[in-house]
PyMOL CGO cylinders between C-alpha atoms (Angstrom):
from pymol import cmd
from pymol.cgo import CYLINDER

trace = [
    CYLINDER, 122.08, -110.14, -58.64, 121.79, -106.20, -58.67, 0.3, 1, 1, 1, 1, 1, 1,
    CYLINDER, 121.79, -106.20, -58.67, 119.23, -104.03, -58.63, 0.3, 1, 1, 1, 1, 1, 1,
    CYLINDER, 119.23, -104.03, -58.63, 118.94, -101.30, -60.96, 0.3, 1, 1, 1, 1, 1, 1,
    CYLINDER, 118.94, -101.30, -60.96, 115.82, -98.26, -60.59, 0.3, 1, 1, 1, 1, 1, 1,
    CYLINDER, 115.82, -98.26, -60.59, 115.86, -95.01, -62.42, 0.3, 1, 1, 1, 1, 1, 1,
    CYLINDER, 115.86, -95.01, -62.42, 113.41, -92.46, -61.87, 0.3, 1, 1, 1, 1, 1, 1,
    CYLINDER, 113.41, -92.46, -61.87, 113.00, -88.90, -63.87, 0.3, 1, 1, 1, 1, 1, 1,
    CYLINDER, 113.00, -88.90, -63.87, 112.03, -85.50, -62.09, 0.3, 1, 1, 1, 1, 1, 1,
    CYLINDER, 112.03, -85.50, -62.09, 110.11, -83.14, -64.37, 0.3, 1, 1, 1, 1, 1, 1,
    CYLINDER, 110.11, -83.14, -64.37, 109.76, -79.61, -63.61, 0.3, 1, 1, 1, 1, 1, 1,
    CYLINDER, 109.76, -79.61, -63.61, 111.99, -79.64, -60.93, 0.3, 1, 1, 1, 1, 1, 1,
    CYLINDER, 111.99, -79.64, -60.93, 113.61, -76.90, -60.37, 0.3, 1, 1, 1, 1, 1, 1,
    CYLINDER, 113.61, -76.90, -60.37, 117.37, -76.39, -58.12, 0.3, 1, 1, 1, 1, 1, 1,
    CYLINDER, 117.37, -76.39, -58.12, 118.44, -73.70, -56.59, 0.3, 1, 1, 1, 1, 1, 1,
    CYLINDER, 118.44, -73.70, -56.59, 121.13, -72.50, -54.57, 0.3, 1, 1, 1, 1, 1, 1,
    CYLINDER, 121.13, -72.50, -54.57, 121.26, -70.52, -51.48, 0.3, 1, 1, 1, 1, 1, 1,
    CYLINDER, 121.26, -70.52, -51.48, 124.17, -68.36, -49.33, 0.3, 1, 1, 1, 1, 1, 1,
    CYLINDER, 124.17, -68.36, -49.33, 123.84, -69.81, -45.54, 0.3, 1, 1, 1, 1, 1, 1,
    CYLINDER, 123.84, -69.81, -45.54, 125.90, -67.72, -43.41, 0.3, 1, 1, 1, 1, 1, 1,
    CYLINDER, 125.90, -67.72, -43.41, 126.03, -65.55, -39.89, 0.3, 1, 1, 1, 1, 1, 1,
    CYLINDER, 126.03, -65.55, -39.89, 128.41, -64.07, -37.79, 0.3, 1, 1, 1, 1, 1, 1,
    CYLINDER, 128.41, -64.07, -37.79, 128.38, -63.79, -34.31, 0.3, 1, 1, 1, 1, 1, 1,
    CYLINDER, 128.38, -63.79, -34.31, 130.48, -60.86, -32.34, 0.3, 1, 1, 1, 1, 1, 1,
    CYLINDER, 130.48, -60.86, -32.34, 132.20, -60.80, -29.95, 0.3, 1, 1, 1, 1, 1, 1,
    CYLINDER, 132.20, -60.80, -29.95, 134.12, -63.40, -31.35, 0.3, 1, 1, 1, 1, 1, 1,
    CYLINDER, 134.12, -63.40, -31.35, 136.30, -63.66, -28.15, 0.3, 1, 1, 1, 1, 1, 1,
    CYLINDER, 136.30, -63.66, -28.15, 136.24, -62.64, -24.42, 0.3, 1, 1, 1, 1, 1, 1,
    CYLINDER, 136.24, -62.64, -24.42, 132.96, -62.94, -23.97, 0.3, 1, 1, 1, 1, 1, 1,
    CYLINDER, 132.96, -62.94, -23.97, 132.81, -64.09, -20.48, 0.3, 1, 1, 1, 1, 1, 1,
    CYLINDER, 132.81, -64.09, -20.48, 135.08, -64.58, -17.62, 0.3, 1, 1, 1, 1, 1, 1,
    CYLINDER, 135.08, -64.58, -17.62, 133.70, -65.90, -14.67, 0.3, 1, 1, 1, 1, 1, 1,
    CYLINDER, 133.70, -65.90, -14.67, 136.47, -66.69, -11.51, 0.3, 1, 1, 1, 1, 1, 1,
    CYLINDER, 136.47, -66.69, -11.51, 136.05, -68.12, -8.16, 0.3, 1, 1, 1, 1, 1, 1,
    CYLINDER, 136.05, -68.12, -8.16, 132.26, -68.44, -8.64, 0.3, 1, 1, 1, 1, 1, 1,
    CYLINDER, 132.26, -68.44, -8.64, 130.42, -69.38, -5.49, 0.3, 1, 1, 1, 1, 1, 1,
    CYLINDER, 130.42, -69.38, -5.49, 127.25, -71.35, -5.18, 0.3, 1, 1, 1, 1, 1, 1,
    CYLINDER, 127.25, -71.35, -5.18, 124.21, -69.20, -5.72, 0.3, 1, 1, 1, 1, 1, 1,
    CYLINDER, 124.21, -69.20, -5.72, 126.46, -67.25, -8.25, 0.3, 1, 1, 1, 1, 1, 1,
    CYLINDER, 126.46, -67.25, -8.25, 125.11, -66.08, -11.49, 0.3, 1, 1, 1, 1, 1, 1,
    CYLINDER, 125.11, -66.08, -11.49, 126.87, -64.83, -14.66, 0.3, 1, 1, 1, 1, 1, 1,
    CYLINDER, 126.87, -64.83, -14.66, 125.72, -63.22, -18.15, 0.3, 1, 1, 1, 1, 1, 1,
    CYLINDER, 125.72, -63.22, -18.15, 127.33, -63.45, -20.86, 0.3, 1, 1, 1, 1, 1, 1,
    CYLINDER, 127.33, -63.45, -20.86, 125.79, -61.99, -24.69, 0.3, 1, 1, 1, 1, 1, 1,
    CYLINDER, 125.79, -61.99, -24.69, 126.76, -62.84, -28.14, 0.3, 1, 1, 1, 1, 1, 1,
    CYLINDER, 126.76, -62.84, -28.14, 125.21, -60.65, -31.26, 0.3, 1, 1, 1, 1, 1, 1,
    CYLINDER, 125.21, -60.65, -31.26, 123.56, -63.55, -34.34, 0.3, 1, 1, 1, 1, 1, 1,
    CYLINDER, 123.56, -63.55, -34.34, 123.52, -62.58, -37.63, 0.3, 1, 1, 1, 1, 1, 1,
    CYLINDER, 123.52, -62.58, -37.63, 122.19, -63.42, -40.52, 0.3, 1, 1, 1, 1, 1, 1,
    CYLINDER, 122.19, -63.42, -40.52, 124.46, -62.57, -42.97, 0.3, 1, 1, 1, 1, 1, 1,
    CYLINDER, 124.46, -62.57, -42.97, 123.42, -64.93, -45.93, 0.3, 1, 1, 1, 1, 1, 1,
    CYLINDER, 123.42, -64.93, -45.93, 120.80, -64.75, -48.41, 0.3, 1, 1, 1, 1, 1, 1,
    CYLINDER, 120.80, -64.75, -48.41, 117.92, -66.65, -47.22, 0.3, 1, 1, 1, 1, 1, 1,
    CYLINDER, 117.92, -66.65, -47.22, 116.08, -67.37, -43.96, 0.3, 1, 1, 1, 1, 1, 1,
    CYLINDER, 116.08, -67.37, -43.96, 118.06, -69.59, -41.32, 0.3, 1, 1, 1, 1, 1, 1,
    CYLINDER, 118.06, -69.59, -41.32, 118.15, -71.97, -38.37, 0.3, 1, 1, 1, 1, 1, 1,
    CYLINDER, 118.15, -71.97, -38.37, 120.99, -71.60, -36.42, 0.3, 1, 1, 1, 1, 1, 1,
    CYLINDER, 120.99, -71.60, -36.42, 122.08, -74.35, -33.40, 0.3, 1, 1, 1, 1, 1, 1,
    CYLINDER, 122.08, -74.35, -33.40, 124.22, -73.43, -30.16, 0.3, 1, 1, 1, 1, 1, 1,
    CYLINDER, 124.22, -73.43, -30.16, 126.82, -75.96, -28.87, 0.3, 1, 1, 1, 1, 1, 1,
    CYLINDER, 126.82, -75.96, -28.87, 129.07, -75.41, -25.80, 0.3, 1, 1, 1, 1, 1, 1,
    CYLINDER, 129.07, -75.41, -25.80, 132.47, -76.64, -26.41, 0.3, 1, 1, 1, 1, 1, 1,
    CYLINDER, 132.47, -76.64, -26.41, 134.08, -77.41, -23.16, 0.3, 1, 1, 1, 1, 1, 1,
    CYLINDER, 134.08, -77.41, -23.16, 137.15, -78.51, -21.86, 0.3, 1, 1, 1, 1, 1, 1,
    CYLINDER, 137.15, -78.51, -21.86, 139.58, -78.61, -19.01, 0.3, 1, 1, 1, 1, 1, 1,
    CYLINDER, 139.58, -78.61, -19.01, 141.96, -75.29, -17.99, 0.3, 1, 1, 1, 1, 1, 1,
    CYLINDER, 141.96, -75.29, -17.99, 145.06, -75.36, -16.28, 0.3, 1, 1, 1, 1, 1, 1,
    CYLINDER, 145.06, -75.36, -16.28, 145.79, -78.12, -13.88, 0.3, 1, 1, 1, 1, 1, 1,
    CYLINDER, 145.79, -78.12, -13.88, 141.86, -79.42, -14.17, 0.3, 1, 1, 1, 1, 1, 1,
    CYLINDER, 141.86, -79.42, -14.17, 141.54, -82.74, -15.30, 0.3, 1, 1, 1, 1, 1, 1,
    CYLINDER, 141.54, -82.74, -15.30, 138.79, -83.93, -17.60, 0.3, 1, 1, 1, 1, 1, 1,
    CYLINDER, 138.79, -83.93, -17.60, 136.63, -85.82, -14.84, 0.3, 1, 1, 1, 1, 1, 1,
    CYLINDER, 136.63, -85.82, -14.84, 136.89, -82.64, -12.94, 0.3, 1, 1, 1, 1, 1, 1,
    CYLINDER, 136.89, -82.64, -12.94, 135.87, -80.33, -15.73, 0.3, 1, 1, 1, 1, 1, 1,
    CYLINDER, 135.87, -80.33, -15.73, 132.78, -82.81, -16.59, 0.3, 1, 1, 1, 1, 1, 1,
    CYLINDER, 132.78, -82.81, -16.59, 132.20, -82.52, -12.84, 0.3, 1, 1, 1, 1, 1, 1,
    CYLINDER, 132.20, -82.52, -12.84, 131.52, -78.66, -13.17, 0.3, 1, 1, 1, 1, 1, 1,
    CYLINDER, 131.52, -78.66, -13.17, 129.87, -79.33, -16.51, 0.3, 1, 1, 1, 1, 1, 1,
    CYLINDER, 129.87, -79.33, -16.51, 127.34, -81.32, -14.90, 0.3, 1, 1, 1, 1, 1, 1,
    CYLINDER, 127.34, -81.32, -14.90, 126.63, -79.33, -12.33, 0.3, 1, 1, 1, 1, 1, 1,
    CYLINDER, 126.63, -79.33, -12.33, 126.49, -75.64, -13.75, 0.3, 1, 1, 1, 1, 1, 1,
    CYLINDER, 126.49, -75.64, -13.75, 123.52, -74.62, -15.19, 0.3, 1, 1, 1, 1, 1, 1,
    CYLINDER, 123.52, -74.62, -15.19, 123.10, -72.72, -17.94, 0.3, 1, 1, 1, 1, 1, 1,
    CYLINDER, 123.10, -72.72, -17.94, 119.86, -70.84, -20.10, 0.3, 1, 1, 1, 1, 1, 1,
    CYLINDER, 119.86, -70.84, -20.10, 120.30, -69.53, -23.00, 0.3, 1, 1, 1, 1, 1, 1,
    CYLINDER, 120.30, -69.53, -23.00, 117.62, -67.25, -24.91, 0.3, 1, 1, 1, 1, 1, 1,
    CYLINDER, 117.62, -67.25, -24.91, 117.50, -64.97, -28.18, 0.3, 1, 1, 1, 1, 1, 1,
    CYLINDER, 117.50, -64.97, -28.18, 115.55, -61.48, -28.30, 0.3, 1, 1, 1, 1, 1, 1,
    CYLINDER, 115.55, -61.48, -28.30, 112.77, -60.90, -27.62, 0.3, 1, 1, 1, 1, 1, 1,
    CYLINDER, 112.77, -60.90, -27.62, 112.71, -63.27, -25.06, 0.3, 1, 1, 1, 1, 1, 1,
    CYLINDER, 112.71, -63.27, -25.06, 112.92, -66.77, -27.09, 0.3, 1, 1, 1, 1, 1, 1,
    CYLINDER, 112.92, -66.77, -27.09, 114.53, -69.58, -25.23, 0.3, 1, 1, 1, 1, 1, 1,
    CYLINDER, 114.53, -69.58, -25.23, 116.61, -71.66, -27.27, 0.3, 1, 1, 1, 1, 1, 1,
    CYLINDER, 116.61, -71.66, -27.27, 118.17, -73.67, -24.26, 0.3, 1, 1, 1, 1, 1, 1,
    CYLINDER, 118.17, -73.67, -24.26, 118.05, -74.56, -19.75, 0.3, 1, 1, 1, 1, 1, 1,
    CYLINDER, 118.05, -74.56, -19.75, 119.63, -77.14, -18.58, 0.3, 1, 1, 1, 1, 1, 1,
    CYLINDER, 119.63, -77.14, -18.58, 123.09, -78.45, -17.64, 0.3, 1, 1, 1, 1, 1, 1,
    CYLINDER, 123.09, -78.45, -17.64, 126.33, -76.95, -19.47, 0.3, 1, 1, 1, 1, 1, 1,
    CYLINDER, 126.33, -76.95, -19.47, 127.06, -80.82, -20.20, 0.3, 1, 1, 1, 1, 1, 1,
    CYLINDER, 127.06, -80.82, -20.20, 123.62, -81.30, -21.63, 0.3, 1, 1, 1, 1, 1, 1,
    CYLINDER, 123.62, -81.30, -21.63, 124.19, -77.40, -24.47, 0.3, 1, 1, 1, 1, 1, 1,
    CYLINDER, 124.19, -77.40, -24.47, 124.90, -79.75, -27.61, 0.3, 1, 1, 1, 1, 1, 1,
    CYLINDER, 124.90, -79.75, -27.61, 123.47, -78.61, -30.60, 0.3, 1, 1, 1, 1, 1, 1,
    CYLINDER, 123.47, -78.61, -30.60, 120.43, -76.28, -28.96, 0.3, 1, 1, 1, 1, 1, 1,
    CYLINDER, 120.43, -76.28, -28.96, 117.42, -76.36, -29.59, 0.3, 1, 1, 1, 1, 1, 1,
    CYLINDER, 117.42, -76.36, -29.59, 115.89, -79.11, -31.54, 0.3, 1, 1, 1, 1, 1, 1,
    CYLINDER, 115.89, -79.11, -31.54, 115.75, -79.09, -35.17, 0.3, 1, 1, 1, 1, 1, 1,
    CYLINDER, 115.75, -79.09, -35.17, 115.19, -77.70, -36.93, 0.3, 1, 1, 1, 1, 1, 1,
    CYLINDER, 115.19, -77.70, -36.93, 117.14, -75.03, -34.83, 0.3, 1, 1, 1, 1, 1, 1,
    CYLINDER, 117.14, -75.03, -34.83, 116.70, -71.17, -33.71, 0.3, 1, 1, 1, 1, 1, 1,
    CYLINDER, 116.70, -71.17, -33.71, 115.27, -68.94, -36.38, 0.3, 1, 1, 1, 1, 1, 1,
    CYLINDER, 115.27, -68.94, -36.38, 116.92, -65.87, -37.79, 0.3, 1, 1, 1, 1, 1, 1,
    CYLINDER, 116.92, -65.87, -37.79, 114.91, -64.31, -40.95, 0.3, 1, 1, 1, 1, 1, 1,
    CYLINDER, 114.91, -64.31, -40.95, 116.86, -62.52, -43.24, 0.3, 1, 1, 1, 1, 1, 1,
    CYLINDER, 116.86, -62.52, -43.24, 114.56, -59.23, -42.80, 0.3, 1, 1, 1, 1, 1, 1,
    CYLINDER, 114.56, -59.23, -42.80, 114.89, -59.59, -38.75, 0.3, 1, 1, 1, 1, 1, 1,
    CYLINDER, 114.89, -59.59, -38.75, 119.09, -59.49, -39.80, 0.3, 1, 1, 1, 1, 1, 1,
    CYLINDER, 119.09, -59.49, -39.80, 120.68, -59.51, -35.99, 0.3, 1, 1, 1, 1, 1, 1,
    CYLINDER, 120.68, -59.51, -35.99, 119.28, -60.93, -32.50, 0.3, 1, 1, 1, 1, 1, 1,
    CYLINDER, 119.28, -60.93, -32.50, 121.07, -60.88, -29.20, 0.3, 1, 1, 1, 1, 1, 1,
    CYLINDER, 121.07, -60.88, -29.20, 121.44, -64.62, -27.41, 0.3, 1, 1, 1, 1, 1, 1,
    CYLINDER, 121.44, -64.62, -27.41, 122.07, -64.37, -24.00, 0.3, 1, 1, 1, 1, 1, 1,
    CYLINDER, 122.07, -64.37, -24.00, 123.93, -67.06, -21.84, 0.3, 1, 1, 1, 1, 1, 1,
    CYLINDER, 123.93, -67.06, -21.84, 123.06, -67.23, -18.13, 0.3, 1, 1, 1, 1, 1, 1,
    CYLINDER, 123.06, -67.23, -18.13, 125.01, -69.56, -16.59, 0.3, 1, 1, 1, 1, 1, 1,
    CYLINDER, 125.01, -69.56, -16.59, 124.23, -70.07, -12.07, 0.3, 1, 1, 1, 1, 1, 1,
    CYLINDER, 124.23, -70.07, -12.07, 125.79, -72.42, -9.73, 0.3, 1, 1, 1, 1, 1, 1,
    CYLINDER, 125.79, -72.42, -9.73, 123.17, -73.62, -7.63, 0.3, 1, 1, 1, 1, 1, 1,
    CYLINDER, 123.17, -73.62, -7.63, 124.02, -73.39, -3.80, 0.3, 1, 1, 1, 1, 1, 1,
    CYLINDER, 124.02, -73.39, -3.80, 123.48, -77.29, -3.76, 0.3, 1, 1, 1, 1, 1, 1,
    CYLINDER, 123.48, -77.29, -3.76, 127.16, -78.26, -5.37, 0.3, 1, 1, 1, 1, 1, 1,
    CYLINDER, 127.16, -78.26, -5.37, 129.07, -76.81, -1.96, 0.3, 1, 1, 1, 1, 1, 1,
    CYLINDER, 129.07, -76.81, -1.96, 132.64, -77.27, -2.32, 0.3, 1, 1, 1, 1, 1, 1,
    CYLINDER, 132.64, -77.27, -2.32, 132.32, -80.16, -5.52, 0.3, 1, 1, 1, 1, 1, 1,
    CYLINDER, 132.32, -80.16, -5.52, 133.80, -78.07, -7.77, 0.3, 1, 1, 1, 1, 1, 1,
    CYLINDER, 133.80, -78.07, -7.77, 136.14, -75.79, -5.93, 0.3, 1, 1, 1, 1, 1, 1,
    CYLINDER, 136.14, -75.79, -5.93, 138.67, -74.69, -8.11, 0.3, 1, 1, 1, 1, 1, 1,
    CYLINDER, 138.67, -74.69, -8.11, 137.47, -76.46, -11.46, 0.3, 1, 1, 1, 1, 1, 1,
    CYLINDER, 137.47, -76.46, -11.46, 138.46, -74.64, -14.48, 0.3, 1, 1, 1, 1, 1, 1,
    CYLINDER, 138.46, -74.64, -14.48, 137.15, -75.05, -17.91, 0.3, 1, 1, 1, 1, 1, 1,
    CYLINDER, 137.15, -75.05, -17.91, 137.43, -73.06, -21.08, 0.3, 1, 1, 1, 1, 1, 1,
    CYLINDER, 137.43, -73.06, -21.08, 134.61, -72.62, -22.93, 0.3, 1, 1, 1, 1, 1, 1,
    CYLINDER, 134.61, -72.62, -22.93, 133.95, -71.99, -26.46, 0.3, 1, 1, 1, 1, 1, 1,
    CYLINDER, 133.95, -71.99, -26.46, 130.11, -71.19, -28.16, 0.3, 1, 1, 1, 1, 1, 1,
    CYLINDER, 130.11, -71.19, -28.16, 129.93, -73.11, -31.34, 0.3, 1, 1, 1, 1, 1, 1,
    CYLINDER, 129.93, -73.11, -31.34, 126.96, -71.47, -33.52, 0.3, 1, 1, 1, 1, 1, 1,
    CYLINDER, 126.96, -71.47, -33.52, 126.20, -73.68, -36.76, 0.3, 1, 1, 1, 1, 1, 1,
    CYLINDER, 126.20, -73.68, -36.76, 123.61, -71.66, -39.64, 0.3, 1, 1, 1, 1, 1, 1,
    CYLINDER, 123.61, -71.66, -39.64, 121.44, -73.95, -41.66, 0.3, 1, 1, 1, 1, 1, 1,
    CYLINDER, 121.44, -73.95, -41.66, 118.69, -73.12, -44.09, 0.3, 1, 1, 1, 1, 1, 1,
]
cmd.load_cgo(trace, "trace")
């Protein structure tokens, strides 16, 4: 037997919205070789918002093996390199393991009003001097994945 329930809105109203930012530089952002423990790198990409409305934006880390590094290596390195990421003025939106940079930070994500327009994130990534020689010659290429909501 199915059930059937209907329900009318009254003076509802819908409306729609343009999400939308661009981040630059949109390649070559950072290139980090033969890091050594206790080594730290910087790395900043320009947000902005280029929609119509306030947003939320979330950061992701898209990883994966380079060259002749195999996947359990690359995770190896992933789990091991450490990573903060923070938006101006001096908002942190991640810290914690490159593995762990999955849609950063919690929602309902990093905001970016339409009147503010641009911020600067900035990716600090640091080996700590405890991995020795774990991930000698692991390469990974890395991609920033930046997803706009409203």
């Amino acid at each position: 037997m199915a059930l059937t329930f209907t329900a009318s809105s009254t003076g509802s109203t819908l409306q729609t919205a343009n999400v939308s930012i661009v981040v630059s530089p949109t390649s070559g952002v950072l290139s980090a070789t033969n890091m050594l423990p206790r080594d730290t790198v910087t790395a900043v990409i320009n947000v902005s918002n280029t929609g119509d409305v306030d947003e939320y934006y979330f950061v992701t880390a898209d990883w994966k093996p380079s060259g002749s590094t195999t996947a359990s290596l690359a995770a190896l390195l992933a789990d091991n390199l450490n990573v903060s990421v923070s938006a101006s003025p001096g908002s942190t939106i991640y810290t914690g393991k490159l593995s762990g940079l999955i849609d950063q930070p919690a929602s309902p994500g990093h905001a970016l009003a339409l009147s503010t327009g641009n911020q600067d994130v900035t990716f600090t990534f640091h080996l700590p001097s405890t991995v020795g020689n774990a991930v000698q010659n692991i390469d990974i290429t890395l991609d920033f994945v930046f997803v706009a909501t409203a």
